[in-house]
C-alpha positions as CSV (number, residue, x, y, z in Angstrom):
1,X,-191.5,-73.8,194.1
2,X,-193.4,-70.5,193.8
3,X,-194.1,-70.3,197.0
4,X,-190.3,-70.4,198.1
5,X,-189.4,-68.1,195.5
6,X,-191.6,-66.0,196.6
7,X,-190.8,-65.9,200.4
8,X,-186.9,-66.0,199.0
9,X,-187.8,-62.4,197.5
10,X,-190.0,-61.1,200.1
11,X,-187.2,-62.0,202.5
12,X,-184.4,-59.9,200.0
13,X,-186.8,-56.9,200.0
14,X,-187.5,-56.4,203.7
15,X,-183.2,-57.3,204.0
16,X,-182.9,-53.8,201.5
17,X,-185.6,-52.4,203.8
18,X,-184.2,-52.7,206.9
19,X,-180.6,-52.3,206.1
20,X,-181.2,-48.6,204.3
21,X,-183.9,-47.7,206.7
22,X,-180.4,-48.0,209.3
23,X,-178.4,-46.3,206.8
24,X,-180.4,-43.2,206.4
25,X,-180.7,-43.0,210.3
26,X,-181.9,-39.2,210.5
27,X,-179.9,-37.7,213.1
28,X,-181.2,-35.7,216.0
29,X,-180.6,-32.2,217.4
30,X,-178.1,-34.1,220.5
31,X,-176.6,-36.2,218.0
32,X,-175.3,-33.6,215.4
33,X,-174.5,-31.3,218.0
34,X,-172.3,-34.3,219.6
35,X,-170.6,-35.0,216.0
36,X,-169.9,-31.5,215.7
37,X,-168.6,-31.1,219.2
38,X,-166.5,-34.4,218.5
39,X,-164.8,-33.0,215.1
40,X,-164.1,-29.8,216.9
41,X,-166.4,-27.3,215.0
42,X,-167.9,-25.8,217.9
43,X,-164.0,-24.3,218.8
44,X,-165.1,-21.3,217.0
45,X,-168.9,-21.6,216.0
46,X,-172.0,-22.1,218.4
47,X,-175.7,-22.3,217.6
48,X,-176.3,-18.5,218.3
49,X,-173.0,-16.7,218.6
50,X,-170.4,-15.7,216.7
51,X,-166.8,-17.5,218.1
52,X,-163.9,-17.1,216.3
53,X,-166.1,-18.3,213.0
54,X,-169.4,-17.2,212.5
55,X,-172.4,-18.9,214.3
56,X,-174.7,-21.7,212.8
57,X,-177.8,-19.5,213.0
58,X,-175.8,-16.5,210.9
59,X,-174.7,-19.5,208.2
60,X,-178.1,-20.6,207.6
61,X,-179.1,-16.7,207.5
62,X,-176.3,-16.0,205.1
63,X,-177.2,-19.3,202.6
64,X,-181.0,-19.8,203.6
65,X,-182.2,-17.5,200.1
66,X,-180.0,-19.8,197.6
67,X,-180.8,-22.6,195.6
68,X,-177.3,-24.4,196.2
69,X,-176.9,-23.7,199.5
70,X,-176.9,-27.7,200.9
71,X,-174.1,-28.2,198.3
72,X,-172.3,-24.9,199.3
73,X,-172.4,-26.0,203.1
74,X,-171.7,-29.6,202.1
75,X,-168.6,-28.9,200.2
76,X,-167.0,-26.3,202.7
77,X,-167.7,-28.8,205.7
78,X,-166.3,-31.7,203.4
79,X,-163.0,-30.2,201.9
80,X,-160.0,-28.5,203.3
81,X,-160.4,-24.5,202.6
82,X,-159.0,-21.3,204.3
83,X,-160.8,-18.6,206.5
84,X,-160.0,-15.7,207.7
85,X,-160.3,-15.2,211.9
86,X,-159.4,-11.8,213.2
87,X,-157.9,-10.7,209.6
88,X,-155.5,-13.8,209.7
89,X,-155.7,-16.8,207.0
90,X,-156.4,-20.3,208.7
91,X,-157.1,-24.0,207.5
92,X,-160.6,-24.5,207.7
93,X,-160.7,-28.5,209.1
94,X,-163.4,-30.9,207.4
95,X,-165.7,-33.5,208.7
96,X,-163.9,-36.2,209.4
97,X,-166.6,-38.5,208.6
98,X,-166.9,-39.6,205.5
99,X,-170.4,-41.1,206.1
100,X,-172.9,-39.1,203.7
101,X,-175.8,-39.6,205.7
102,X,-174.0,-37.8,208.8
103,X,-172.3,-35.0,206.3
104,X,-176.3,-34.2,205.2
105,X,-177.0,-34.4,208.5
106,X,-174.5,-31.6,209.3
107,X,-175.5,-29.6,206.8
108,X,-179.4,-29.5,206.9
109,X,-178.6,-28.9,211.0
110,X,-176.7,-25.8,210.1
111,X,-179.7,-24.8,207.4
112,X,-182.6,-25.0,210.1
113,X,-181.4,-22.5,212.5
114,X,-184.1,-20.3,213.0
C-alpha cells in the first residue's frame, strides 16, 4: 500500500515537473524575433536601428539603469498606449499573446541588447 502510494506521488511530482518545465519554455533569439515579427513590432522597431519607433537596443539603453524596467516594458508591450511617430499621436498595438511566459520572453529580449 505504501509502496503504491508512493509511486502514485512520485508519478504526480515528475507530471508537475514535466508539464511546467514545458510551460516555462525559455524562448530563443529566432523564436522572439519570429513572435515579434508575427505581431508586427518590427514595422517600426529593429534590433539596432531606429524605424518609425525607436530600436530594441536604444529601449534597453533607455530602461537598462531602473529597477522597474521588466514591468515598464512588460506593461507598454501588454496594454494599448499612444506614441508619438514623426510628431503625430498613434495607437501603440500590444502583444497579442496573452501567454506570460512569451510576454517575459519579449521583454527580457528587448532588455539584453547590448
Amino acid at each position: 500500500m505504501k509502496a503504491r502510494l508512493f509511486r502514485t506521488a512520485l508519478s504526480a511530482a515528475c507530471t508537475v515537473l514535466f508539464l511546467g518545465a514545458s510551460a516555462s519554455h525559455a524562448m530563443d533569439d529566432n523564436e522572439v524575433k519570429s513572435l515579434l515579427k508575427k505581431n508586427n513590432c518590427m514595422k517600426c522597431h529593429t534590433p539596432e536601428k531606429a524605424k518609425d519607433g525607436p530600436s530594441y537596443k536604444e529601449i534597453a539603453a533607455k530602461y537598462r539603469d531602473k529597477p522597474d524596467a521588466a514591468a515598464e516594458i512588460h506593461k507598454h508591450v501588454t496594454t494599448f498606449g499612444k506614441v508619438e511617430i514623426k510628431g503625430k499621436q498613434e495607437d501603440h498595438e500590444p502583444l497579442k499573446t496573452k501567454k506570460e511566459d512569451e510576454i517575459n520572453a519579449v521583454v527580457q529580449w528587448i532588455l539584453s541588447r547590448p
